[in-house]
N, C-alpha and C positions, 0 to 999 in steps of 0.2 A: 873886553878888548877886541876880541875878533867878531862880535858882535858889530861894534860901532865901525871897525874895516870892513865888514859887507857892506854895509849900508852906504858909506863914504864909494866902494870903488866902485858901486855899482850905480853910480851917480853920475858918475864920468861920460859924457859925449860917447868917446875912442869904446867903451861897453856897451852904449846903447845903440849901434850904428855896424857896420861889418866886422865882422870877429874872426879873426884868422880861425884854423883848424887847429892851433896849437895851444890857443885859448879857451876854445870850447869847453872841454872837461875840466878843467877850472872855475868856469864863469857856471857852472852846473852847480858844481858845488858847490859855490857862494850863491845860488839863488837859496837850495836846498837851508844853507846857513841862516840866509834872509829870514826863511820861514822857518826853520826853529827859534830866531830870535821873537819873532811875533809871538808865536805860543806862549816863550816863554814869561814876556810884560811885555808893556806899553809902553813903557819907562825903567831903563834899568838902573835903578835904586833898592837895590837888594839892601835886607836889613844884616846883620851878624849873626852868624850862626856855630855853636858847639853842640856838642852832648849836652853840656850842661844849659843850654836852651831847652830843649825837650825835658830835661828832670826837672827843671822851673817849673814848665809848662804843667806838665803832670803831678807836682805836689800842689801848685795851686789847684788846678782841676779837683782834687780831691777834697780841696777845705768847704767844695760848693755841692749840692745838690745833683745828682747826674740829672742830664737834661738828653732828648731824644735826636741822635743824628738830621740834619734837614734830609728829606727823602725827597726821593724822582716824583714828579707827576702823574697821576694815573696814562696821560696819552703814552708815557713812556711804561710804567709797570703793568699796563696790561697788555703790552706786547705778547705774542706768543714766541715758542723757543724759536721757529725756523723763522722767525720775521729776525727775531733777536738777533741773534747771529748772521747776518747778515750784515749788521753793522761794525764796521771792523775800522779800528785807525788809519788814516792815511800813513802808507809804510815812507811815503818821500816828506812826509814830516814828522817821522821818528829822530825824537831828543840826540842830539849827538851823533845820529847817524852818520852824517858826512862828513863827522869830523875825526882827528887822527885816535880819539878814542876808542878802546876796541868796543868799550858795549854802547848798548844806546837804546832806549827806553819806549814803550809804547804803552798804551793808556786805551784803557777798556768804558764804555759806556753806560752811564745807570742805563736798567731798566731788565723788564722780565722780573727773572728773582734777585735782582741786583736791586736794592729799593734807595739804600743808604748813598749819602752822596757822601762823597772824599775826598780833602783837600790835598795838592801834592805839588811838592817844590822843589826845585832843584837845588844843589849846595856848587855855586864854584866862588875858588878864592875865598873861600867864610864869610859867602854871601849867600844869604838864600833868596828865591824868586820866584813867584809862585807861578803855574803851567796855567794859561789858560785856556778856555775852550771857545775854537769861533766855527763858523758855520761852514767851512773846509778840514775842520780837526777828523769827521767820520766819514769814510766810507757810505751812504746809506741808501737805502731802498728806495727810498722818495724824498725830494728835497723839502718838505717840509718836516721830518722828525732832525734836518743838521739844525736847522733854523732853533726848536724847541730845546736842542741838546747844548746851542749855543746860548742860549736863554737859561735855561740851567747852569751853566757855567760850574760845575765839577764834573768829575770821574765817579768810577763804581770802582777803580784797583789802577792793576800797572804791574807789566811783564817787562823783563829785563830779556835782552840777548846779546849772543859772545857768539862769535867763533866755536864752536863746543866740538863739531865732527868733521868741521874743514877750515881750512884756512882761508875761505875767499868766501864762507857765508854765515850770517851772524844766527844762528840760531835761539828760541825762545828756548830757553833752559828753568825761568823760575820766576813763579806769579802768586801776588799777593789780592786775592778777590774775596768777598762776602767775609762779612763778622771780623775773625781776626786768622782765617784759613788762609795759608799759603802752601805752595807746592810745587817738588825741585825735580829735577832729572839729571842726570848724570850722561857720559859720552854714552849712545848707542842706545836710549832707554825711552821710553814711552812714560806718559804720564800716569799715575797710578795715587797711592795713597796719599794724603795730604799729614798738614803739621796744623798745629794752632796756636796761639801765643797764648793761651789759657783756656781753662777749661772751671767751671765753676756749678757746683751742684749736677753732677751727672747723675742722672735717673732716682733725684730726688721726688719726693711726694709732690713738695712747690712747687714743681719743676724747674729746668736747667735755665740758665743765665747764659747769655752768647755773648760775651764783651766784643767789642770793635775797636780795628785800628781806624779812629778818624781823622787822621792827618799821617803824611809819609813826606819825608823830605830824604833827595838820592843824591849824594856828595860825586862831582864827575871827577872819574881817576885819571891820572892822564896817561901818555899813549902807549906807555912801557908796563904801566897795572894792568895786571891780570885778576884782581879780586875789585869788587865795590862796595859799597857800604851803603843801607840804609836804614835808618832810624823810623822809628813810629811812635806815634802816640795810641797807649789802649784806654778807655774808656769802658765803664762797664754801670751797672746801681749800687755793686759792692767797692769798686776799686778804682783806681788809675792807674796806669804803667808808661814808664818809661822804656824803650825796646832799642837795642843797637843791632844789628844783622849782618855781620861783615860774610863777604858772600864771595864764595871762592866757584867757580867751574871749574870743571875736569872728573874726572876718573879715580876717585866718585868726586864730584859735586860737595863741598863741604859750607856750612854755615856756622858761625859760630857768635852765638846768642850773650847778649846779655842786660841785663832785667834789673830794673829798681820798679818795685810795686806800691802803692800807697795807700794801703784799706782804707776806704769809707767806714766800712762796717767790721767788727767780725766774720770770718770766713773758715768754719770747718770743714768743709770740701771743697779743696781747691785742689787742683792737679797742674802741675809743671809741666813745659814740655811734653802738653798733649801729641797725637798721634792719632790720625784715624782712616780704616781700612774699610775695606767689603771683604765678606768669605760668604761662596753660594754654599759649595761644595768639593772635594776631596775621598780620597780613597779611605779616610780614618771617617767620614760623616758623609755618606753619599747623598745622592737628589733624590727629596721625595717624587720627583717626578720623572717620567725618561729625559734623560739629557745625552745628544751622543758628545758630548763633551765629558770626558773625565773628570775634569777639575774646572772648579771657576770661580777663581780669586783673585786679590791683588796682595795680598798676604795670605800667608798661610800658618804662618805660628809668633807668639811671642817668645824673642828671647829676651835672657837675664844673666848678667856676669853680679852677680851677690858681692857684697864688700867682705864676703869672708873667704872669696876665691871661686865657687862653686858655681857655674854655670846652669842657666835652664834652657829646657828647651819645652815649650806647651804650644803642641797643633791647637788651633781653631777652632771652633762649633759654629753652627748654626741653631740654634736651639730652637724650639717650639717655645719659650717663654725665658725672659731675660735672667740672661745669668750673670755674677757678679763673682770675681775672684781676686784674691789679696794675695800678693809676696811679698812677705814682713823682710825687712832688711837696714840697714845700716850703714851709710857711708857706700852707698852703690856705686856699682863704678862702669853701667850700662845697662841701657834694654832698648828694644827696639819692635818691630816689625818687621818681621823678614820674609821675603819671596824666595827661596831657593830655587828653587828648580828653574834652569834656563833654557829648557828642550821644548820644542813645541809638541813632540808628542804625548808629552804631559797632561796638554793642555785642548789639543787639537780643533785651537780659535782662531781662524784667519782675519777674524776681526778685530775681536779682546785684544788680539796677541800679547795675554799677561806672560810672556813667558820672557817681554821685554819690559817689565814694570818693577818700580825699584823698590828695595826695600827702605828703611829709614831706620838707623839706629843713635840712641841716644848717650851720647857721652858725660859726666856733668864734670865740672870743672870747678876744685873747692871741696869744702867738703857739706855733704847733705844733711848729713844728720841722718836720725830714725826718721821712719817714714817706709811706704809701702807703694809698691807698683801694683794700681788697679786698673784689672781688664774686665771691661765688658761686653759681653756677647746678646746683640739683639736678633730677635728674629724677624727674618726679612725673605719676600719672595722675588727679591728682584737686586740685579745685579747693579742697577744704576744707583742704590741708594746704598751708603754706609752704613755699617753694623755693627762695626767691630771698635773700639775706644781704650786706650790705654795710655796712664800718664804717670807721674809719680807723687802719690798724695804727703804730706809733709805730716810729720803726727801730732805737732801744736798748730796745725794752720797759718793761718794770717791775723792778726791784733790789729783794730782800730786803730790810727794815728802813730803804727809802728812801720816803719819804711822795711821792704822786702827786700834784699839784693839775693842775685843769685847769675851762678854763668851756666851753659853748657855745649858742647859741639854737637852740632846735626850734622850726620852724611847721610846721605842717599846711595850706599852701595850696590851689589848685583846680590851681596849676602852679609850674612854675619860681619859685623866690622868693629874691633878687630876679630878673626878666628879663634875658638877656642884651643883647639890643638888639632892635627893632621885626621883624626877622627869624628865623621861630622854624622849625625843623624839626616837621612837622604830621603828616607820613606817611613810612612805608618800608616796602615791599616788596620781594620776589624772585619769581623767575621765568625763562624761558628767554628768550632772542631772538628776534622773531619773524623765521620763514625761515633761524632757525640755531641749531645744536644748544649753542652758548653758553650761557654763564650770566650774568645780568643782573640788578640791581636799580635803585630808582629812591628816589628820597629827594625828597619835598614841602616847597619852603617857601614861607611865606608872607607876606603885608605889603612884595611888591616890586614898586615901577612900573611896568609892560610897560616902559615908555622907558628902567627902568636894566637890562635883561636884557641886552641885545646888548652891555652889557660886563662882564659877568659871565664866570666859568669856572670849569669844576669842576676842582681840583687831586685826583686819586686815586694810590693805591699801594696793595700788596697785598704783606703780607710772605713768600706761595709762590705763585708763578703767577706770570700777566701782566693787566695790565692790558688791553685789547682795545681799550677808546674809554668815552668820558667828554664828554658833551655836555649842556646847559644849553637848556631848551625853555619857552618861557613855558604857564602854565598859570593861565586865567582864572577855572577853576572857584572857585580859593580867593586871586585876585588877588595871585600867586607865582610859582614857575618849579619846575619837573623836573628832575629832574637824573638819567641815565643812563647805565650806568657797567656796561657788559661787561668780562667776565672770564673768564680759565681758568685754573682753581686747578692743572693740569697732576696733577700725582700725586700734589698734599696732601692730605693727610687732614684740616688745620685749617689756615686761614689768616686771617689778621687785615687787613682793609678801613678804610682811613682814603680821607675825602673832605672837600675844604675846599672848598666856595662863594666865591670871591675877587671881588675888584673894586678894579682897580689895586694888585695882590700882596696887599693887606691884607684878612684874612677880614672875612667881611658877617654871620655868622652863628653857632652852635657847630660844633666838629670833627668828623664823623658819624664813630663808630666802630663793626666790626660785626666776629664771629667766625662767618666763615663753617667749618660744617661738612661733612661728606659722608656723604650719607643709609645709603651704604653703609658706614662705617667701623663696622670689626668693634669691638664690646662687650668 
């Protein structure tokens, strides 16, 4: 409707001819209107659109052969990065922009390592429309790569923005680019870890499966919604999905997911509510190299709320060869990736400034069943690449021509979300004993009264070695206590570190778990 009233008023003689000064910023915005409606078709004949359009979509998908996304062109995928990015959407014809909606949409370009082309529609009135691309849609370096990208005629993704940190500017908050990776921010946060809509055969022999969202269609909210909603189609060689994404900003940033799957094939590794981070280094796994930077991550530990109550907490590694760990559980009721620490001299990166990058924690909504949250740790020398991967494996998998439903909530907070209790694990390190050729580390918490320490105690075990000593030292720096905890791993080459904080046998805090390794253990 306000589509065909631009078009009509701006037709008008009295518009095309002298315009008072009171019209101006009007006649702006219905140009601006003009060209979102262009992008949007050529003809607005939108088809009907629900949820239950995309689960059509994707049970049929699934009764066929997976077939190969259309890909970019080599003139556009052999772009290099700093040509790439240069290529940026026209912001005066962002989706909704000018209109009373607060968010409003903008669209990324195949090419570089963007190969996969992507169709994407808009939803108003339970209409869908598909966005198209003409030779004013990018921003670009030279006018013939708009020409080829209009010629292509799809996208590579699409970032939404809101309002997020003020009221008078809409900022990008949460982008859906490459495979089927997206990734959010929260008020006050820098980009950091991503999410995935699936995750299939991770660091198998075969090797791993990357499914793609290859269609997204964005329902517009109208001017009083504060959340929006989009839908995707996954495609994969094992699967189809259907995906709904209702998508909340603020403090923190929440999405909340939900999923009908439709195996092609059998699927024993498959992981839910993928998650994936970079860890260079930390004070528990230092740099094998000088770094005057402390720490350099975008997460720093997994956490786990267990379906029997019991919280975990496991720092990080970087490993010299991949390691792989399992938390058996049942009916979970949370894990995530978390960044704690929010001080920069944690981290002391003017650049990274991970010390504004969020965490992601995972809610599921329903119940999960048996099943295990697997982390894995790859070794990496460089901070630009991911390493780190955790999701929640299901302990029957997926079944051939068995439909998958499943919910869960994603936020993006600053920490743990929810908190476990008033006492949080703040630091952990390693190191030798001092006056003895031992090995040692020390685990920080925080938020406890000097006057409840002295009944405190550290429960430790180590599944090769021995424990040595385990003592509990008040530390006023962060109005908390220490906790230190010798050990000799004897002739392991990997051993597993649990330590429980107790007070009157019942834990005070999360479970610290850590996989100690040995510097010397051959490759």
């Amino acid at each position: 409707m306000h589509c065909r009233f631009a078009n009509q008023i701006m037709g008008y003689p009295f518009f095309r001819k002298r315009l008072s000064a009171m019209f101006l910023s009007v006649i702006v915005l219905l140009w601006m209107e003009v060209a979102y409606c262009g992008l949007v078709a050529s003809h607005r004949t939108g088809d009907p659109f629900s949820r239950d359009t995309v689960l059509q979509l994707a049970s049929e998908l699934a009764q066929t052969p997976f077939k190969e996304p259309e890909k970019a062109p080599e003139s556009l995928t052999e772009l290099d990065y700093s040509t790439y990015r240069k290529i940026n959407f026209q912001q005066n014809a962002a989706i909704w922009g000018s209109s009373p909606t607060r968010f409003s949409i903008q669209l990324f370009a195949p090419g570089y390592l963007f190969k996969d082309l992507v169709d994407i529609d808009v939803v108003e009135n339970g209409l869908d429309y598909p966005v198209k691309v003409s030779t004013s849609s990018f921003k670009v370096p030279n006018g013939s790569l708009g020409t080829i990208l209009a010629q292509v005629g799809k996208y590579a993704g699409l970032r939404l923005h809101y309002p997020l940190n003020s009221d008078d500017y809409k900022d990008e908050f949460i982008v859906f680019q490459g495979a089927s990776y997206f990734r959010a921010v929260s008020k006050g946060q820098l980009y950091g870890l991503s999410a995935r809509g699936l995750a299939i055969n991770v660091a198998q022999p075969k090797g791993e499966e990357y499914p793609i969202f290859r269609r997204f269609w964005v329902e517009r909210p109208s001017m009083r919604q504060k959340a929006v909603v989009v839908h995707a189609l996954l495609d994969s060689i094992s699967v189809a999905g259907a995906y709904r994404f209702g998508i909340y900003p603020g403090s923190p940033t929440r999405v909340d997911v939900d999923v009908v799957l439709f195996p092609r094939l059998d699927i024993e590794h498959v992981g839910l509510a993928p998650l994936t981070s970079m860890f260079m280094h930390g004070p528990l796994d230092p740099s094998d190299k000088p770094d005057y930077r402390p720490a350099v991550h975008d997460s720093e530990a997994l956490a786990m709320a267990r379906g029997n109550g019991e919280r975990l907490w496991r720092p990080l590694n970087n490993p010299d060869k991949l390691q792989v760990s399992a938390f058996l559980d049942e009916k979970p009721k949370g894990f995530g990736l978390i960044q704690r620490h929010r001080q920069f001299d944690y981290y002391q990166d003017l650049e990274g400034k991970y010390h504004h990058r969020p965490s992601a924690w995972v809610e599921p909504i329903g119940d999960w069943g048996k099943g295990r949250v697997e982390l894995f740790e790859i070794p990496s020398t460089s901070e630009a690449n991911d390493n780190i991967v955790a999701y929640w494996k299901p302990a029957q998998g997926l079944k051939k021509g068995q439909p998958f439903s499943y919910s869960y909530r994603l936020t993006w907070p600053d920490d743990e979300s929810p908190t476990a209790s008033r006492v949080r694990i703040v630091r952990s390190a390693s190191g030798q004993k001092l006056f003895d050729d031992n090995k040692e580390i020390v685990v920080d918490y925080s938020d406890i009264p000097v006057e409840e320490i002295k009944d405190l105690r550290a429960e430790a075990s180590i599944s090769e070695g021995r424990i040595l000593e385990s003592r509990v030292e008040p530390n006023p720096t962060i109005g908390g206590a220490r906790v230190f905890v010798t050990f000799d791993p004897e002739d392991a080459d990997v051993s597993e570190l649990r330590v429980q904080l107790k007070k009157n046998d019942k834990p005070v805090a999360a479970t610290w778990l850590y996989r100690w390794i040995d510097e010397d253990w051959p490759l």
